[in-house]
N, C-alpha and C positions, 0 to 999 in steps of 0.2 A: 676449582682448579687454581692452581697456584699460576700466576704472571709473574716471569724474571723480568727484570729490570736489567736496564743498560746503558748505559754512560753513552756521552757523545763521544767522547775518544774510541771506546770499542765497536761504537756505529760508524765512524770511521775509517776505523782499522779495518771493518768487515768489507765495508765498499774498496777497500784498495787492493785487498788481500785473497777476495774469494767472490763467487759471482751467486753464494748462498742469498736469498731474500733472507731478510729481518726476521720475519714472521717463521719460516722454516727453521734459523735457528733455536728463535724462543719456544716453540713447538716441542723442540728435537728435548731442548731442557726442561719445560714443563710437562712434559710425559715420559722422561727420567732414560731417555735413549741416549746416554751417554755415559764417559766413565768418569768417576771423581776420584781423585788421589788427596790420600791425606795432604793435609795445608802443608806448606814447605815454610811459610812463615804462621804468624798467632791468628792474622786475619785473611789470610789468602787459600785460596783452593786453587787446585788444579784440574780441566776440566776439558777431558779428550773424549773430542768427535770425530766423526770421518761426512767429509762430505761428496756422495755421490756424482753429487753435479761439476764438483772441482774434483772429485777423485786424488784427493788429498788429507792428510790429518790435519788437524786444527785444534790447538789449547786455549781453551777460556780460562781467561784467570777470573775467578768472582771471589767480591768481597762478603768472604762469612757473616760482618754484623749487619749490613745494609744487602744482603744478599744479590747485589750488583754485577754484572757482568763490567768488566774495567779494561778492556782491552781481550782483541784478538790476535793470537800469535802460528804463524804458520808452525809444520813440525820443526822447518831447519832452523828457525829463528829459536825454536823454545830450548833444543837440542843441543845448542851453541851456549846458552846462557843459563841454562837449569839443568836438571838431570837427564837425558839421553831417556827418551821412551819406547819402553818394553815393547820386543814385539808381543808378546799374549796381550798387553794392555792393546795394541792398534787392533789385535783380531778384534780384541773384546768390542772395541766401537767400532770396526768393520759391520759386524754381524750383527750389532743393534740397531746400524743406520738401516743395512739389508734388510732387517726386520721389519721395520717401518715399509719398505717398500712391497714385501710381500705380501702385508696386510691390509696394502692399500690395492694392490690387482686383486686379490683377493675376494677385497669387495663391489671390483670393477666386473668381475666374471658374471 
């Protein structure tokens, strides 16, 4: 299984910004419940979740060579300063977060 990586700044940013555990988010991205948007620069990805527990979206930016999580940005903050994201992109990590949740009563039944 692949471990993401994450910067002390984006650990950070997570504790100021969302009341997600660390672990949950690295989870969410090492078992691919999330959406990646082509890089908007050479080394950068774009990286929309949705998190249930904040009932919000949330862009991880990770650095493509060192595949690093670098910072987390709420939707209004990303939406103000890069491209405005699609509603089909928020369904799409709506319905993967929900995913995850389905699969875990699932196995709680």
């Amino acid at each position: 299984m692949v471990h993401t990586g994450i910067t002390d700044h984006a650990r950070l940013r997570l504790m100021q910004r969302s009341r997600l555990p660390l672990h949950v988010l690295t989870d969410m991205i090492d078992k691919g419940n999330m959406s990646i948007w082509a890089p908007t620069r050479d080394i950068k990805e774009h990286i929309l979740i949705y998190s249930r527990l904040d009932e919000r979206w949330y862009v991880l930016i990770r650095d493509i060579i060192s595949g690093c999580i670098v910072t987390v940005l709420p939707e209004t903050i990303h939406d103000s300063s890069f491209i405005k994201i699609k509603e089909s992109d928020k369904k799409s990590a709506y319905d993967l977060a929900n995913k995850v949740r389905v699969r875990v009563l699932n196995l709680l039944v």
